[in-house]
C-alpha positions as a printed Julia matrix, in Angstrom:
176×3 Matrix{Float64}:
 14.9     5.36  12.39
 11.16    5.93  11.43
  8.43    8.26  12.83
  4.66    7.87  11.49
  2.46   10.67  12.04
  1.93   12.22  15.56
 -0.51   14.89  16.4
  2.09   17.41  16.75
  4.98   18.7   17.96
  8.47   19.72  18.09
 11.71   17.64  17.37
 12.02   15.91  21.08
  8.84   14.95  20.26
  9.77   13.17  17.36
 12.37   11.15  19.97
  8.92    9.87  21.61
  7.38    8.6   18.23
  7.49    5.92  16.49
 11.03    4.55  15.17
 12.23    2.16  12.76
 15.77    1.02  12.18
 17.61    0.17   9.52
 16.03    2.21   6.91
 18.24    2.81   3.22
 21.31    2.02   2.95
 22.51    6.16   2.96
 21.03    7.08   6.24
 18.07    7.71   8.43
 14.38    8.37   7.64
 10.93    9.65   8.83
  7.48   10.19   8.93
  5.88   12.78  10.91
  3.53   15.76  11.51
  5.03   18.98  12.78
  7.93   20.54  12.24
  9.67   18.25   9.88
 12.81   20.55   8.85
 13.64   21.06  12.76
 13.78   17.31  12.87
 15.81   16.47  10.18
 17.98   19.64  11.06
 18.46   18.28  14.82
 18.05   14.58  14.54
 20.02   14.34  11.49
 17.83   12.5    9.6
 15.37   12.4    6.42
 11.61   12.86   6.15
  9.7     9.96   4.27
  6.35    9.06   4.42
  5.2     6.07   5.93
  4.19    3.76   3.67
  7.83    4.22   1.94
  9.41    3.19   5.68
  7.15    0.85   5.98
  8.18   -0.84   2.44
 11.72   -0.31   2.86
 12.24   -0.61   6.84
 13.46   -3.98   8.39
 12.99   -3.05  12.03
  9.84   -0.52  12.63
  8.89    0.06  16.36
  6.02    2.05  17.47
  6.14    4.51  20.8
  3.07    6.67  19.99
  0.01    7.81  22.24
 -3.0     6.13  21.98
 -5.38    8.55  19.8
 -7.99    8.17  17.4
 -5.26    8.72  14.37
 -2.75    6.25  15.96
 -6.02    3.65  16.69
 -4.76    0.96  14.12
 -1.95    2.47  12.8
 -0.53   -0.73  11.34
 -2.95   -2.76  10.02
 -3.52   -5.17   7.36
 -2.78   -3.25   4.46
  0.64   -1.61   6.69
  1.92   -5.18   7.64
  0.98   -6.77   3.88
  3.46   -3.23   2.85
  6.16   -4.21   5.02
  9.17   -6.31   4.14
  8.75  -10.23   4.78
 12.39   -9.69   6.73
 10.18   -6.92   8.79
 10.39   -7.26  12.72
  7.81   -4.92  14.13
  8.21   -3.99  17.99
  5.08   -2.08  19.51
  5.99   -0.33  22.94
  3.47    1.98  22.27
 -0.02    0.79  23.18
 -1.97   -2.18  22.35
 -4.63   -0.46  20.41
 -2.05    1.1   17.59
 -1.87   -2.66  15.95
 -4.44   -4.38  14.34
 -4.42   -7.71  16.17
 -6.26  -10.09  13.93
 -4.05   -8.3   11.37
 -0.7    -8.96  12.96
 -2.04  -12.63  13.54
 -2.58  -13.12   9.67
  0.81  -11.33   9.1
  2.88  -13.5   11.19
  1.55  -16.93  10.29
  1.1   -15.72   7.03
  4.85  -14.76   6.3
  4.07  -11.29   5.66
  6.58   -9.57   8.02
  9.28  -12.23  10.03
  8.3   -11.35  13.41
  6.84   -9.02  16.31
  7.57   -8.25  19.63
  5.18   -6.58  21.91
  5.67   -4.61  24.97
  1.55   -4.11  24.68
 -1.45   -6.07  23.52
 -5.31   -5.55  22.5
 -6.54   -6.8   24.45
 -4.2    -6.31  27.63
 -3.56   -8.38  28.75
 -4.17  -11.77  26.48
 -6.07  -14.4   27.76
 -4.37  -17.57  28.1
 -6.0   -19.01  25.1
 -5.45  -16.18  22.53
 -4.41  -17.56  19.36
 -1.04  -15.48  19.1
  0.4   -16.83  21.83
  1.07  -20.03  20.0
  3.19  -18.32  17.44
  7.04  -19.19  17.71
  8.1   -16.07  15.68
  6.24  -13.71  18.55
  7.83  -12.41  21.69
  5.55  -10.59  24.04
  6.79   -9.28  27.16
  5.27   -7.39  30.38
  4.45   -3.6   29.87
  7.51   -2.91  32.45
  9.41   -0.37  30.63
  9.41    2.62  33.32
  9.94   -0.38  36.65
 13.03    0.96  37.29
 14.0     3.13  40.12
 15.23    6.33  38.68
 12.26    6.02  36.1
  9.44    6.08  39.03
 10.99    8.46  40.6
 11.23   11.2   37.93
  7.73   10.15  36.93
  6.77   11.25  40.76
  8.47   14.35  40.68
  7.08   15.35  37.7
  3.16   14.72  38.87
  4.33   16.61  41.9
  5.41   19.42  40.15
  2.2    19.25  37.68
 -0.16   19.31  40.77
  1.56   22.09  42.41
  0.88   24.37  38.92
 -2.05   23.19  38.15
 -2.89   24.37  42.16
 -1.47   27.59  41.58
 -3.11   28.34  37.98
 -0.26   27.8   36.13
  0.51   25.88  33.08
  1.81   22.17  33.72
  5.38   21.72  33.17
  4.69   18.3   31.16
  1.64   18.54  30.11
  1.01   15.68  27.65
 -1.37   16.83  24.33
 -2.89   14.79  21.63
C-alpha cells in the first residue's frame, strides 16, 4: 500500500489517500504528509517517498482530494518512473492525472495499464482518443451508489447542518 502526499492529517486519514499495492517484497510502504510515525505505528506499514513507490510499486491507486498539490499528481515524469508492469487505478478525481500524459504512457508501454473511476475531462467525449486504448478500463464515478453509502452520507450533512446552525464545529468537516 502507497500514500503520496496529502495536506494533512492523522492516520485514518492516511486510509483515505492514495494506495498502492504490492510494494517490496518485505512489506508495506508510504508516502505522506502528517504524522508519519502514527501511521506506520497503526497501519503497520513503512514510510517511503513517492517517487521510490512509484519505481518499485506494481499496483498504485489514487483516492486523494482535488487540491492545487494533488492537481497532476502523476504526470509524465511519475508514469515514465513507474514500472512498465504498473497498473494505475485513479478513484480519486480526474484532475490528479495528467491525461495527455497517461495517453503517451499507455500506448507508449510505459506503465501496462489504467483504470479510472474519474476522467479530465468528466466525462470524455465520445471521440477522446483514450477510449480506443484496449489496455484502459474506465468505469462510471459510482463508488458511493449503494444504499447504506447514501444514507450515511445524508446523515452526516444532517448532522453538519444542524452544528453549523447551532455554532458548532462540523462533525466531518472535510480540510485541504
Amino acid at each position: 500500500m502507497a500514500v503520496p502526499p496529502i495536506a494533512s492529517g492523522t492516520p485514518r486519514a492516511f486510509r483515505c489517500a492514495t494506495w498502492a499495492n504490492q510494494c517490496y517484497a518485505r512489506g508495506v510502504a508510504f508516502a505522506a504528509k502528517g504524522d508519519v510515525a502514527a501511521a506506520e505505528a497503526e497501519l503497520g506499514v513503512r514510510y517511503a517517498p513517492l517517487d521510490e513507490l512509484l519505481r518499485h510499486c506494481q499496483f498504485v491507486t489514487l483516492n486523494v482530494p482535488m487540491t492545487p498539490e494533488t492537481h497532476h499528481l502523476i504526470g509524465k515524469d511519475e508514469l515514465h518512473a513507474m514500472r512498465s508492469d504498473a497498473i494505475l487505478v485513479n478513484a480519486a478525481r480526474g484532475g490528479v492525472v495528467d491525461t495527455d500524459a497517461l495517453y503517451e504512457a499507455l500506448t507508449a508501454g510505459w506503465i501496462r495499464a489504467a483504470g479510472l473511476d474519474v476522467t479530465d475531462p468528466e466525462p470524455l467525449p465520445r471521440d477522446h482518443r483514450l477510449l480506443a486504448l484496449d489496455n484502459l478500463v474506465i468505469m462510471p464515478h459510482l463508488g458511493s451508489a449503494a444504499d447504506r453509502s447514501r444514507q450515511r452520507m445524508a446523515e452526516m450533512a444532517v448532522a453538519n447542518l444542524r452544528a453549523g446552525l447551532e455554532g458548532r464545529p462540523l462533525p466531518t468537516a472535510v480540510t485541504t
